[in-house]
DRENDO-1510 file (C-alpha; in Angstrom, 1 decimal, always signed):
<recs>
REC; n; res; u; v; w
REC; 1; UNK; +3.5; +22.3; +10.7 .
REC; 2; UNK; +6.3; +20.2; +8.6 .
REC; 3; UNK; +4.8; +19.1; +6.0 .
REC; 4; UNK; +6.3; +16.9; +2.6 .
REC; 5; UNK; +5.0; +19.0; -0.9 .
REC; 6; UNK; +5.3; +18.1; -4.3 .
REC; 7; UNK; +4.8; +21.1; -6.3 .
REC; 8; UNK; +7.1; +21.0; -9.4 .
REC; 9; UNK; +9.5; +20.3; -7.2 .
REC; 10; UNK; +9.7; +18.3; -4.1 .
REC; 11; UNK; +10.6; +20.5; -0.4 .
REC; 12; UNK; +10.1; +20.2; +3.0 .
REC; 13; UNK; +7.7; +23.0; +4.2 .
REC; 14; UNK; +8.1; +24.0; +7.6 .
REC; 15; UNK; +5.0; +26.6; +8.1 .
REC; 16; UNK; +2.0; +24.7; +6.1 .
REC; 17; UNK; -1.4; +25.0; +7.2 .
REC; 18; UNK; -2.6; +22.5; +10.0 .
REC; 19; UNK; -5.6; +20.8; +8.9 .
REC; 20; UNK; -9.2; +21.4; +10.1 .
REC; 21; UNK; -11.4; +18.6; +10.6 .
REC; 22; UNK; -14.8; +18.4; +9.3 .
REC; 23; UNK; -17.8; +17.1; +10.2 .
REC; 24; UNK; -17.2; +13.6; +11.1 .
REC; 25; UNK; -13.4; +13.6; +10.2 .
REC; 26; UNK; -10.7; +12.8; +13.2 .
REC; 27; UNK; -7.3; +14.9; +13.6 .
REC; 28; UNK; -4.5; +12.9; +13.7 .
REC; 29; UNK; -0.8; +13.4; +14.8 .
REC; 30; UNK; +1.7; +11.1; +12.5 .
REC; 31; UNK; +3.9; +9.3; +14.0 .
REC; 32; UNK; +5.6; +7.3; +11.2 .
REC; 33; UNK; +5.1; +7.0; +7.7 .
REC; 34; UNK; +6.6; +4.5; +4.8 .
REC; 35; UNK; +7.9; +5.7; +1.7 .
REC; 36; UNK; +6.0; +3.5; -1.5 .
REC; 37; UNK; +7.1; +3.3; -5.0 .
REC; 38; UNK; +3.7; +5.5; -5.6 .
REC; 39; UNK; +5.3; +8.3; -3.8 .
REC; 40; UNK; +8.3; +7.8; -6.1 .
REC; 41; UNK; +6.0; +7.5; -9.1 .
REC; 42; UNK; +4.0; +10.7; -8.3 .
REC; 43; UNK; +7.0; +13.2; -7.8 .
REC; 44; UNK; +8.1; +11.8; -11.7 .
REC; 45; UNK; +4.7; +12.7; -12.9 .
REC; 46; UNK; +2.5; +9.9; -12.9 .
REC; 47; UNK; -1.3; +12.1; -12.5 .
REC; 48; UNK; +0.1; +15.0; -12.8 .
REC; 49; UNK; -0.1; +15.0; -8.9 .
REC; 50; UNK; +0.8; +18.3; -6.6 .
REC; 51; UNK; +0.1; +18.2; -3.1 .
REC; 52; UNK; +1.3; +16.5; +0.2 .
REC; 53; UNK; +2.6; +12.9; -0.2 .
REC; 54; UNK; +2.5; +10.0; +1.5 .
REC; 55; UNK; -0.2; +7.3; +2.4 .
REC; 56; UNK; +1.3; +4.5; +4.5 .
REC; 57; UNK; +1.4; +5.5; +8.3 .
REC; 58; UNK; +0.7; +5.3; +11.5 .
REC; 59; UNK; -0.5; +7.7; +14.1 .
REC; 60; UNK; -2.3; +8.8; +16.9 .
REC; 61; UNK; -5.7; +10.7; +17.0 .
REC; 62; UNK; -5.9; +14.1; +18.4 .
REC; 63; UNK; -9.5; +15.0; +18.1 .
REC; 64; UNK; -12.4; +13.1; +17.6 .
REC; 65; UNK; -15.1; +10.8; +19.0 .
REC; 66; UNK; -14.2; +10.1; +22.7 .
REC; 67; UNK; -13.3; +6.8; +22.2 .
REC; 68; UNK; -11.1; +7.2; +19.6 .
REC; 69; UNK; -8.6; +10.4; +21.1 .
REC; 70; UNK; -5.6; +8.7; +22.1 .
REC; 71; UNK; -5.7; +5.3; +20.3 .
REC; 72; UNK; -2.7; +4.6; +17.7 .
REC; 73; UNK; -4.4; +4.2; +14.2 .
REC; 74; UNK; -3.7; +3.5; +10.9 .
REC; 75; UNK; -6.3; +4.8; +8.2 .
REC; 76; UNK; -7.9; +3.3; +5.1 .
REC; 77; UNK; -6.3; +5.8; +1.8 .
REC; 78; UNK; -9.6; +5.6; -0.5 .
REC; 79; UNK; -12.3; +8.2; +0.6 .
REC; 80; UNK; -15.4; +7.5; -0.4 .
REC; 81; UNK; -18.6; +9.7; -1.0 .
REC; 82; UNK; -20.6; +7.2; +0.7 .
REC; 83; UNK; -23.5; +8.0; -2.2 .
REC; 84; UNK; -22.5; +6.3; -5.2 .
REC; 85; UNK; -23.3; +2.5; -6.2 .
REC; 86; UNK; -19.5; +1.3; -5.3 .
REC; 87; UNK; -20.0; +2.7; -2.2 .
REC; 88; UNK; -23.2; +1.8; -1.7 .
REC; 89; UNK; -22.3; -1.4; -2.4 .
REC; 90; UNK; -19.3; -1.7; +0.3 .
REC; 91; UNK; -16.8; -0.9; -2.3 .
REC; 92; UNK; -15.0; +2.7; -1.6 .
REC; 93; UNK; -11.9; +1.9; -2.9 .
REC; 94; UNK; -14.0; +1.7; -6.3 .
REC; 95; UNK; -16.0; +4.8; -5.4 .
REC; 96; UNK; -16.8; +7.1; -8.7 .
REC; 97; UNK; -16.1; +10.2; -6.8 .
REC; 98; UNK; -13.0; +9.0; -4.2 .
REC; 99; UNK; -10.3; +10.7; -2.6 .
REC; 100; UNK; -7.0; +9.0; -2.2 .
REC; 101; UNK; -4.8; +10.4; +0.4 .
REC; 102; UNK; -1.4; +11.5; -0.9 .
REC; 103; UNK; -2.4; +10.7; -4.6 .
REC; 104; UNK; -5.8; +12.3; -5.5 .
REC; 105; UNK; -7.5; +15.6; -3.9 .
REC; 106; UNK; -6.4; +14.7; -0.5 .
REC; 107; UNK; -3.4; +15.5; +1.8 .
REC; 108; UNK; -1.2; +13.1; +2.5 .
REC; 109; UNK; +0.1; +11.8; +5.7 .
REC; 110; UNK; +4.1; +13.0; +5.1 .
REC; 111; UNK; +2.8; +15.7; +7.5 .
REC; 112; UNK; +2.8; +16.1; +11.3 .
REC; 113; UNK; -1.0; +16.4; +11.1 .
REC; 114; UNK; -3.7; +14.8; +8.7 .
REC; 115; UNK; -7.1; +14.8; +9.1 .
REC; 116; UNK; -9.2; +11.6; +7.7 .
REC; 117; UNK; -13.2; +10.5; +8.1 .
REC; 118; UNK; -13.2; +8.1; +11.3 .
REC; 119; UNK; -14.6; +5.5; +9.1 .
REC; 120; UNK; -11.0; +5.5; +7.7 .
REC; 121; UNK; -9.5; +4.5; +10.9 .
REC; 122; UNK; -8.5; +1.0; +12.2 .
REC; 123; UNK; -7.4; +0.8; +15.8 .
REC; 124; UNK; -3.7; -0.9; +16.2 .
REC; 125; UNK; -3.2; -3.7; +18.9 .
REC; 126; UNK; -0.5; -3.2; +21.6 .
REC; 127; UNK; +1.2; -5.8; +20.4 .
REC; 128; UNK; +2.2; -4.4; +16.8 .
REC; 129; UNK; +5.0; -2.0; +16.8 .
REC; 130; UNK; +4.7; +1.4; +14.6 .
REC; 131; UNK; +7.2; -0.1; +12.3 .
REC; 132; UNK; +4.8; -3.2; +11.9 .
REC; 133; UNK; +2.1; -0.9; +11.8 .
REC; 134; UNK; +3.6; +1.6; +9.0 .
REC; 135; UNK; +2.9; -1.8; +6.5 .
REC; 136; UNK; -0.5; -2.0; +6.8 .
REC; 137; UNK; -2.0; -0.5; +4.1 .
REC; 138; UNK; +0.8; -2.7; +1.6 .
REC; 139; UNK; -0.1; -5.6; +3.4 .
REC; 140; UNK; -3.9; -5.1; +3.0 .
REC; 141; UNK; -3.4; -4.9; -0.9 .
REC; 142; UNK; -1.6; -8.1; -0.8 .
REC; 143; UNK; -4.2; -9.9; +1.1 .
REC; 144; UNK; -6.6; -8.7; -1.9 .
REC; 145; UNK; -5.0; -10.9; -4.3 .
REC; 146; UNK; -6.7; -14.0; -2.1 .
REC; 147; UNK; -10.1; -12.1; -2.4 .
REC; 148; UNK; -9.4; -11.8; -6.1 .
REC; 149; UNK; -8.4; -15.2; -7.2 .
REC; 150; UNK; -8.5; -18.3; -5.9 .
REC; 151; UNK; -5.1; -20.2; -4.4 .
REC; 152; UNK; -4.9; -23.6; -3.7 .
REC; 153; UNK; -2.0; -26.2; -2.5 .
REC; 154; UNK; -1.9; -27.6; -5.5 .
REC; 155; UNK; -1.4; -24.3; -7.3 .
REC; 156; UNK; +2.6; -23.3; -8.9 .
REC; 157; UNK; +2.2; -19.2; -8.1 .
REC; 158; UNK; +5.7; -17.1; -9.5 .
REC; 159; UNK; +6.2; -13.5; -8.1 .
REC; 160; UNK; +7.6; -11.0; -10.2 .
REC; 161; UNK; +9.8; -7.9; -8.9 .
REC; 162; UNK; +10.7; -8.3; -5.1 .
REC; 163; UNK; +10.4; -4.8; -4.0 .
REC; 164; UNK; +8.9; -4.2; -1.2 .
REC; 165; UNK; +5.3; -5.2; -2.3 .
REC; 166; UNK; +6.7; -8.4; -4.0 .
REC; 167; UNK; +8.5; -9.4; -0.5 .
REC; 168; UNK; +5.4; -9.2; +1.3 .
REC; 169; UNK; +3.7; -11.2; -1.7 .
REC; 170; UNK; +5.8; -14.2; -1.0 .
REC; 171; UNK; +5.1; -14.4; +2.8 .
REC; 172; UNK; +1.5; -14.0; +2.4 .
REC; 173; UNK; +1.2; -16.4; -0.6 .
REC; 174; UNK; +3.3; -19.2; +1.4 .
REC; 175; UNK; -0.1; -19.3; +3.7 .
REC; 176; UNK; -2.0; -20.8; +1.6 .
REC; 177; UNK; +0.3; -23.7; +1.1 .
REC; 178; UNK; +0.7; -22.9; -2.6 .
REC; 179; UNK; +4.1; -24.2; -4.1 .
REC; 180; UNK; +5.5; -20.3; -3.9 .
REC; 181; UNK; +9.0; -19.2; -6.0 .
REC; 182; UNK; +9.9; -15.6; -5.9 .
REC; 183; UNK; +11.9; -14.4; -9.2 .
REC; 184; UNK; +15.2; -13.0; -7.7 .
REC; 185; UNK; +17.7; -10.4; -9.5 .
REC; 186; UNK; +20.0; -10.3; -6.6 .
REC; 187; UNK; +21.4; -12.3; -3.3 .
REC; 188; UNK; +20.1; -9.7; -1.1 .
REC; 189; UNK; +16.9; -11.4; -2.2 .
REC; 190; UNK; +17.7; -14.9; -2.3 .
REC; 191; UNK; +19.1; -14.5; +1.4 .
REC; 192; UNK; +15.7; -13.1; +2.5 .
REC; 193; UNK; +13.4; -15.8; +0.4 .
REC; 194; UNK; +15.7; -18.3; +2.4 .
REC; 195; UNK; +15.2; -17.3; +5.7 .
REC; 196; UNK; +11.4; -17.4; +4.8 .
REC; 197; UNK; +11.9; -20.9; +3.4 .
REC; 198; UNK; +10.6; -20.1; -0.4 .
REC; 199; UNK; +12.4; -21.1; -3.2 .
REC; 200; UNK; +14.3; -18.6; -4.7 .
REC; 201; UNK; +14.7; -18.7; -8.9 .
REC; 202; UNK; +16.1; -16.9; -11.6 .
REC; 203; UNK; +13.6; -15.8; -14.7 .
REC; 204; UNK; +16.0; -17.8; -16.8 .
REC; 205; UNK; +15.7; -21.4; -14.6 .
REC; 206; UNK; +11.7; -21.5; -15.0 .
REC; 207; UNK; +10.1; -23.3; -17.9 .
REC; 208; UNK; +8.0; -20.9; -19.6 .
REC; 209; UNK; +4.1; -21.4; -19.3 .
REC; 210; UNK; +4.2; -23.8; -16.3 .
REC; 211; UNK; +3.0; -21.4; -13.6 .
REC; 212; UNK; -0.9; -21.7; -12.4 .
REC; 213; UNK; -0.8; -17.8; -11.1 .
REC; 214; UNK; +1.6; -15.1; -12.1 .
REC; 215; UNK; +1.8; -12.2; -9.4 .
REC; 216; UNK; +3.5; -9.3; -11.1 .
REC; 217; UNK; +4.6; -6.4; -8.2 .
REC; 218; UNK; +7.7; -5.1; -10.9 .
REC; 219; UNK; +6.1; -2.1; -12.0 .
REC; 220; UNK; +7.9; -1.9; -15.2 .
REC; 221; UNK; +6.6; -2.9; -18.5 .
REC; 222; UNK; +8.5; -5.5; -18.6 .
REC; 223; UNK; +6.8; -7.3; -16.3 .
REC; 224; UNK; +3.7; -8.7; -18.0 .
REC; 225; UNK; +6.2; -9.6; -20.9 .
REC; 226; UNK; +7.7; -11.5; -18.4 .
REC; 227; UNK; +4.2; -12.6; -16.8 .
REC; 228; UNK; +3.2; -14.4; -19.9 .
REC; 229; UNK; +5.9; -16.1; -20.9 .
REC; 230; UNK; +5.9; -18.1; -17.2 .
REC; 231; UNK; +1.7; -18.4; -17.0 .
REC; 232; UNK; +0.3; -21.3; -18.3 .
REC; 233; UNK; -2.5; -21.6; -21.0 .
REC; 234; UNK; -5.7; -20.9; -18.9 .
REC; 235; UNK; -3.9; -19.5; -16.6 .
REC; 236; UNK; -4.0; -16.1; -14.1 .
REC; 237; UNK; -1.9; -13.2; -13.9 .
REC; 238; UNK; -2.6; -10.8; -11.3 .
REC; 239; UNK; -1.1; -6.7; -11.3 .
REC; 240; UNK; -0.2; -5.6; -8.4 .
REC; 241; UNK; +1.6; -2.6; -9.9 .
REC; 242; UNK; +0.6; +0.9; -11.3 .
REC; 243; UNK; +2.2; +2.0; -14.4 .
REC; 244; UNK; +4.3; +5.3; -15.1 .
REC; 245; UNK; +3.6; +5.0; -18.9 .
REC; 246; UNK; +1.6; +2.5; -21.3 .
REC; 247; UNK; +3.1; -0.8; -21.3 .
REC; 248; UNK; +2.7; -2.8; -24.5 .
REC; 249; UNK; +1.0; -6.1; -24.2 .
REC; 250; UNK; +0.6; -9.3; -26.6 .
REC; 251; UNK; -3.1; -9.4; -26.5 .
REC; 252; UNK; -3.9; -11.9; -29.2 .
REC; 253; UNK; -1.8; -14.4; -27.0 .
REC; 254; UNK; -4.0; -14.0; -24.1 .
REC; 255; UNK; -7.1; -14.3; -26.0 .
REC; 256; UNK; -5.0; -17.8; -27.5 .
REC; 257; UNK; -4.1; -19.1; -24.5 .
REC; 258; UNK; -7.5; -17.8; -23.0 .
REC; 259; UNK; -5.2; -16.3; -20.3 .
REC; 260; UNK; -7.1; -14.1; -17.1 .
REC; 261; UNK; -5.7; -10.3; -16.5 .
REC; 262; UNK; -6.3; -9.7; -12.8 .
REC; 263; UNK; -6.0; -6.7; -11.4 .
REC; 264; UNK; -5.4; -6.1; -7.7 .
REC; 265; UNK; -5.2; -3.2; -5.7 .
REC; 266; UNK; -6.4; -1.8; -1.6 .
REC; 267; UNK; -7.2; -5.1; +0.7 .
REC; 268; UNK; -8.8; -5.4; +4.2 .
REC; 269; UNK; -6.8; -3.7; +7.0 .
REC; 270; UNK; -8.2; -6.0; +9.7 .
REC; 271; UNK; -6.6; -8.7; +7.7 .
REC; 272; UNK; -3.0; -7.0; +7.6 .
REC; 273; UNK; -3.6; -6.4; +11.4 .
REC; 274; UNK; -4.2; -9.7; +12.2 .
REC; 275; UNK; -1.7; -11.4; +10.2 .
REC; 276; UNK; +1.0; -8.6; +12.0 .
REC; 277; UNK; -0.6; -9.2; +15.7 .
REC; 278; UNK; +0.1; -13.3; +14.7 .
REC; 279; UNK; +3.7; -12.8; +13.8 .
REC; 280; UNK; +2.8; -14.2; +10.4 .
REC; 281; UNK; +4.8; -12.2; +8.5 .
REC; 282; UNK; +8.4; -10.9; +8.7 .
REC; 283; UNK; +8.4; -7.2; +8.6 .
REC; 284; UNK; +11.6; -5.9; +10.5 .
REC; 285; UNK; +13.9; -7.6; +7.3 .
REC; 286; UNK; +12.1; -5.0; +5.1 .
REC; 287; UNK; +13.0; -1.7; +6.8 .
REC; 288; UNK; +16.2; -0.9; +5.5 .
REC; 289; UNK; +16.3; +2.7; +6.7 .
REC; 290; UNK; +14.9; +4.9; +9.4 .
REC; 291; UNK; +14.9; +8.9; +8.7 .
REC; 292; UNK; +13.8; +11.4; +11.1 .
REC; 293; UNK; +11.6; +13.5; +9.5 .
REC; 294; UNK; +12.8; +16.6; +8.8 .
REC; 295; UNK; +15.2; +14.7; +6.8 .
REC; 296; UNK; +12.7; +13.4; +4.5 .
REC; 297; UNK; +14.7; +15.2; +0.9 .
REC; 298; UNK; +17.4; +12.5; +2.1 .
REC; 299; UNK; +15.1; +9.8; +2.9 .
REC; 300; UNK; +13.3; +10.6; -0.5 .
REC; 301; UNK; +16.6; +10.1; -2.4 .
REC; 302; UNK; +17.8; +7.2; -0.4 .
REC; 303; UNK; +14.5; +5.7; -1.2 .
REC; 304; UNK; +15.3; +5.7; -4.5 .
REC; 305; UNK; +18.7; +3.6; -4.7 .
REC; 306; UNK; +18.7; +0.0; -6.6 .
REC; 307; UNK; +17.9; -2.7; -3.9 .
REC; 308; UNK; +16.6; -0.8; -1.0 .
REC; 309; UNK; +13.7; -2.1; +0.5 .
REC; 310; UNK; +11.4; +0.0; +3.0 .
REC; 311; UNK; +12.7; +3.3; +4.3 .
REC; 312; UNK; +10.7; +5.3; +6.9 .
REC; 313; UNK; +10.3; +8.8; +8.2 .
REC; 314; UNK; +10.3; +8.9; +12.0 .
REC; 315; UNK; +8.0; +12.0; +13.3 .
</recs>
């Protein structure tokens, strides 16, 4: 089968191994998959990863329990051993002992084939397209920030670095009625935030230490710099992003202001499901490029140009 490898050096296999199943795992055919920042970040180093990439996809289930063959999926990343007290607990994604699919001891889904424990597996309604479905998993670790911190009406909330994680931020945040502003860099953005009806601001045009919550998605170091400058004393900032590196932070001014360091990572799928079966948030201006997949080298590199958005591989 095709499969996506990181090994040193990034290639397209044509002839790798198709996966077994095991024990109560499901085979499943991709049928599109979404290029993250984390697949960018792994192929520069970040774990010192090797192995097939990709975690954000949708497919269809080849073998399995009866009820499952046939039905479009999309599939949890974090593998838990089911054993230890996260787990235990109902917490997998915090499991001592987990596998993350395309970043930690398990195949990704840049592959025509991946097998994944039915567990995993969340059915996709009729009404939500592949493309739609392909943002699940992003979606679901937006929704987390709500289970993380609490967002009311009243609340001022600033999101940092609208990527592709920080656009679905915005939409998601505008729910609770929270007085929303996304920082812009360019009018690519400002165009989007406008259609969505959020405010669109400039780093520069916000007081510093006015904002209730801070949502940093910029992955860069500067971006809890940034963070702290905007959140008020007593207030929250919450990380969306992983790090390539050790970003330096001011501690003794968040012990001062008695600020709250959140971080945020994998939400609820059925939540991202439902808020795509409602048509509650815009997807289709994200995708700014389709590749078929044995294109993915391209797709890769496009991926990678200042500005674009979601690109995804079409199996």
């Amino acid at each position: 089968m095709r499969a996506l490898v990181y090994n040193k050096q990034l290639h397209l296999e044509t002839d790798f191994p198709l996966p077994q199943p095991q024990g109560d795992e499901a085979l499943l055919r991709i049928r599109k998959g979404g290029i993250c920042n984390t697949d960018l970040e792994l192929i520069d180093g970040m774990y010192d990863f090797s192995g097939v990439l990709g975690h954000e996809f949708v497919a269809e289930v080849l073998q399995g329990p009866a009820h499952w063959v046939g039905k479009r999926v999309v599939g949890e990343i974090n593998i838990g051993c089911g054993q230890c007290d996260f787990c235990m607990a109902g917490i997998p994604s915090q499991c001592r002992h987990r596998q993350a699919i395309g970043i930690h001891n398990h195949a990704g889904a840049f592959a025509d084939q991946l097998t994944l424990p039915v567990r995993n597996l969340h059915h996709v309604p009729d009404t939500v397209s592949d493309d739609q479905a392909v943002f699940v998993e992003p979606l679901a670790a937006v929704t987390q920030i709500l289970e993380a911190v609490h967002i009311s009406p009243a609340d001022r909330v600033v999101v940092l670095g609208l990527g592709k994680l920080g656009m679905l931020a915005v939409q998601v945040l505008k729910l609770t009625g929270a007085d929303v502003v996304g920082v812009v860099r360019h009018e690519k953005q400002v165009e989007m935030l406008r259609r969505w009806g959020i405010p669109a601001v400039h780093k520069e045009d916000l007081e510093p230490e006015r904002a209730h919550i801070v949502v940093d998605c910029t992955g860069q170091a500067s971006g809890i710099t940034d963070a702290l400058e905007l959140v008020r004393s007593r207030g929250i900032i919450v990380l969306k992003s992983t790090y390539h590196g050790t970003p330096q932070v001011d501690m003794t001014q968040i012990t001062v202001r008695e600020i709250r360091i959140v971080g945020s990572r994998c939400g609820s799928f059925p939540t991202a499901l439902r808020l795509l079966e409602g048509g509650l948030v815009d997807i289709t201006s994200l995708i700014d490029a389709c590749f078929d997949f044995d294109q993915a080298l391209d797709a890769m590199r496009y991926a990678r140009t200042p500005g674009t958005l979601k690109v995804l591989l079409d199996f």
